[in-house]
C-alpha positions in Angstrom: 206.6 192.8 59.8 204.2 190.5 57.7 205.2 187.6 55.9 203.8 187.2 52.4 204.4 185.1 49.3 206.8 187.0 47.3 210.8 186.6 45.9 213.6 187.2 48.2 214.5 190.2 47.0 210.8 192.0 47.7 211.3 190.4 51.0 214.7 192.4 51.9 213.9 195.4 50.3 210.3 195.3 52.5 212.5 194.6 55.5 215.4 197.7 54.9 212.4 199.6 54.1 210.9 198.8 57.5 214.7 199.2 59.3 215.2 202.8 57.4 211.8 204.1 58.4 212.7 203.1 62.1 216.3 204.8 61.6 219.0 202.0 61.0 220.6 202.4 58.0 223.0 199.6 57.1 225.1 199.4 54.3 225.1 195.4 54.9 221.6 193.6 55.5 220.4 190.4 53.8 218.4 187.8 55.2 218.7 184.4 53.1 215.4 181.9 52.2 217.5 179.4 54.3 217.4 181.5 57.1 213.5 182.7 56.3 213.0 178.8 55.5 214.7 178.0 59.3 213.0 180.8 61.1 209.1 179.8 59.9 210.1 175.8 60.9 211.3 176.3 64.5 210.0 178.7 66.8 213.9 179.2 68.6 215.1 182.7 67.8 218.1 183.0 65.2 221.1 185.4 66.1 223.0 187.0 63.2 225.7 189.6 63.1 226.0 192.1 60.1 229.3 193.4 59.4 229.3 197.1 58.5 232.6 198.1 57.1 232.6 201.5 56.4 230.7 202.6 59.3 233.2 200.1 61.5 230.3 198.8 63.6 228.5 195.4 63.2 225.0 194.7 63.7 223.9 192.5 65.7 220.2 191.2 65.4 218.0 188.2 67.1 215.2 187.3 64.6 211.9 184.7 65.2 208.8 183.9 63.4 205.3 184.1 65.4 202.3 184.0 63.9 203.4 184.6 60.3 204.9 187.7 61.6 209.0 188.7 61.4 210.6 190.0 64.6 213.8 191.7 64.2 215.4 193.4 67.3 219.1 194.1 66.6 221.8 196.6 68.3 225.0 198.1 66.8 228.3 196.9 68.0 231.4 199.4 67.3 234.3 198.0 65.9 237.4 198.1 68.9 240.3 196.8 67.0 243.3 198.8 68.0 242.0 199.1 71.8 241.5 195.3 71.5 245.0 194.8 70.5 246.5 196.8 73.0 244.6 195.1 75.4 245.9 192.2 74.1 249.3 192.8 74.7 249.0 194.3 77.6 247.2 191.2 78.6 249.9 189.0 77.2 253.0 191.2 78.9 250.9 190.6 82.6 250.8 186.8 81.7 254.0 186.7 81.1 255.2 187.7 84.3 252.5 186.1 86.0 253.3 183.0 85.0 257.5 183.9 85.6 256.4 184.4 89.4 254.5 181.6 89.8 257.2 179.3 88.5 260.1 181.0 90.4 257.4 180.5 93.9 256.7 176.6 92.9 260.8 176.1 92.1 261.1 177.5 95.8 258.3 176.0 97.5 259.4 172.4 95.2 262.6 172.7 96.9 261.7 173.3 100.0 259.0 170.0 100.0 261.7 168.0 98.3 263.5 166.0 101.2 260.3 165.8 103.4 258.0 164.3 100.2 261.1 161.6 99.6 260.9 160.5 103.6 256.9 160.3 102.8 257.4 158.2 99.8 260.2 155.6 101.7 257.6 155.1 104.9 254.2 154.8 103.1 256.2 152.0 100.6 257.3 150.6 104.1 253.5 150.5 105.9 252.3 149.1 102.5 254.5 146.0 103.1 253.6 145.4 106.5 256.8 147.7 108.0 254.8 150.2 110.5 257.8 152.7 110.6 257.2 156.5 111.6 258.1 159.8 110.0 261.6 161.0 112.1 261.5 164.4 109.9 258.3 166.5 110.7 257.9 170.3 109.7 256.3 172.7 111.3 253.8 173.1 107.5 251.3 171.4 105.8 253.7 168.6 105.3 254.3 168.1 108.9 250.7 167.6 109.4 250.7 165.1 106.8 253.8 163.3 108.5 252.1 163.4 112.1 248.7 161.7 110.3 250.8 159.1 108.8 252.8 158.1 112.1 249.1 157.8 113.7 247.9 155.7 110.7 251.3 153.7 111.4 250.2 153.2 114.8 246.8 152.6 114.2 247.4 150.2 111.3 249.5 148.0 113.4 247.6 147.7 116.3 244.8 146.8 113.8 246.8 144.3 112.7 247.4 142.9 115.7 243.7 142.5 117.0 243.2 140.8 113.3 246.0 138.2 114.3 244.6 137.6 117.2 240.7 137.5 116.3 241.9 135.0 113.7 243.8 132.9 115.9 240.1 132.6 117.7 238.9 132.3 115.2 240.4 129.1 113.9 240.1 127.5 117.5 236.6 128.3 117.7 236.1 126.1 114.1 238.6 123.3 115.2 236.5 123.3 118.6 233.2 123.0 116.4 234.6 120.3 114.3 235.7 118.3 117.0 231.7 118.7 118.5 230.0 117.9 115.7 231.6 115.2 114.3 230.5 112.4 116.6 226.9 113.4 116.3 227.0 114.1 112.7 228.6 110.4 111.9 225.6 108.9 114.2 222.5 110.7 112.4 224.6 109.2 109.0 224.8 106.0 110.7 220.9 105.8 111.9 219.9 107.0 108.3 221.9 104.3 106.4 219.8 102.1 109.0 216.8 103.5 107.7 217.3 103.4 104.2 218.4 99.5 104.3 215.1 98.7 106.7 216.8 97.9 110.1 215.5 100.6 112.1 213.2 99.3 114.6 211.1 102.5 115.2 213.7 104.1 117.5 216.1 105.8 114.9 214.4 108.9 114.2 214.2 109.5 117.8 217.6 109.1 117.9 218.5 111.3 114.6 216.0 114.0 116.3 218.0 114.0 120.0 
């Protein structure tokens, strides 16, 4: 439909004139200038939904401005109340045991996981201290793989540590043995330069600083 200048009113009445001619009769239908004023200063569509009391149904419409020109495409809804709220409680009663069942299978499974997660808790507290115990009590679940991984990190961790010791014991030799070497040549290039810098070399301690 065309949009012209005239009062709100003309509009609407132009618009049900143009909904009743294509057969939707509504008992509830009004667009507002803010919506109008919206729709001609953005080109995004607008969604609106148009309660229809007595004819227990709502219409829903889209509506957009292009080119001056109203677009309305709307579709009627009927009203579902009471199937809605049996729905509802039939929903609610199936949650309700739903969530019993689940509760009474995590209470079992909990109790069942209970003495093995206490053992994981005391050796993982032990192997972050340095103590590489093992798990004594595996299961044949999810939680015995768990306790098998953990006796392998056990091992792995300590033998780790091990190799660490060692490669730092090297380590430490390997800078004492360095200090040891380069402290006699190192106290000679000082020497020659203090030489240098008061004027007693006699043209041979560079060489010497260089060897």
């Amino acid at each position: 439909m065309p949009i012209v200048e005239e009062n709100n009113d003309a509009f609407n009445e132009r618009v049900s004139f143009e909904l009743t001619r294509n057969r939707v009769a509504l008992n509830r239908f009004w667009i507002t200038e803010d919506t109008l004023e919206k729709l001609k200063g953005n080109p995004e569509t607008i969604q609106k939904e148009y309660n229809q009391d007595k004819q227990k149904a709502s219409f829903l419409v889209q509506l957009k401005v292009l080119d001056n020109q109203l677009y309305l495409v709307g579709v009627s809804t009927v009203h579902f109340s009471e199937t809605s709220a049996v729905m509802n409680r039939f929903n609610g009663v199936t949650l309700l045991l739903t969530l019993l069942v689940i509760i009474s299978l995590v209470f079992i499974a909990a109790r069942k996981m209970v003495q093995p997660l206490i053992e994981l808790k005391e050796v993982t507290g032990k192997i972050a201290e340095f103590d590489f115990v093992k798990m004594t009590h595996i299961t044949t679940d999810e939680i015995g793989d768990l306790s098998q991984n953990i006796n392998r990190m056990s091992t792995n961790l300590q033998l780790y540590q091990q190799q660490l010791v060692a490669h730092n014991t090297q380590l430490k030799q390997l800078i004492a043995d360095l200090t040891h070497e380069l402290k006699t040549p190192i106290a000679l290039i000082g020497a020659y330069s203090a030489g240098i810098k008061d004027g007693l070399d006699d043209g041979t301690y560079l060489t010497v600083i260089q060897e």
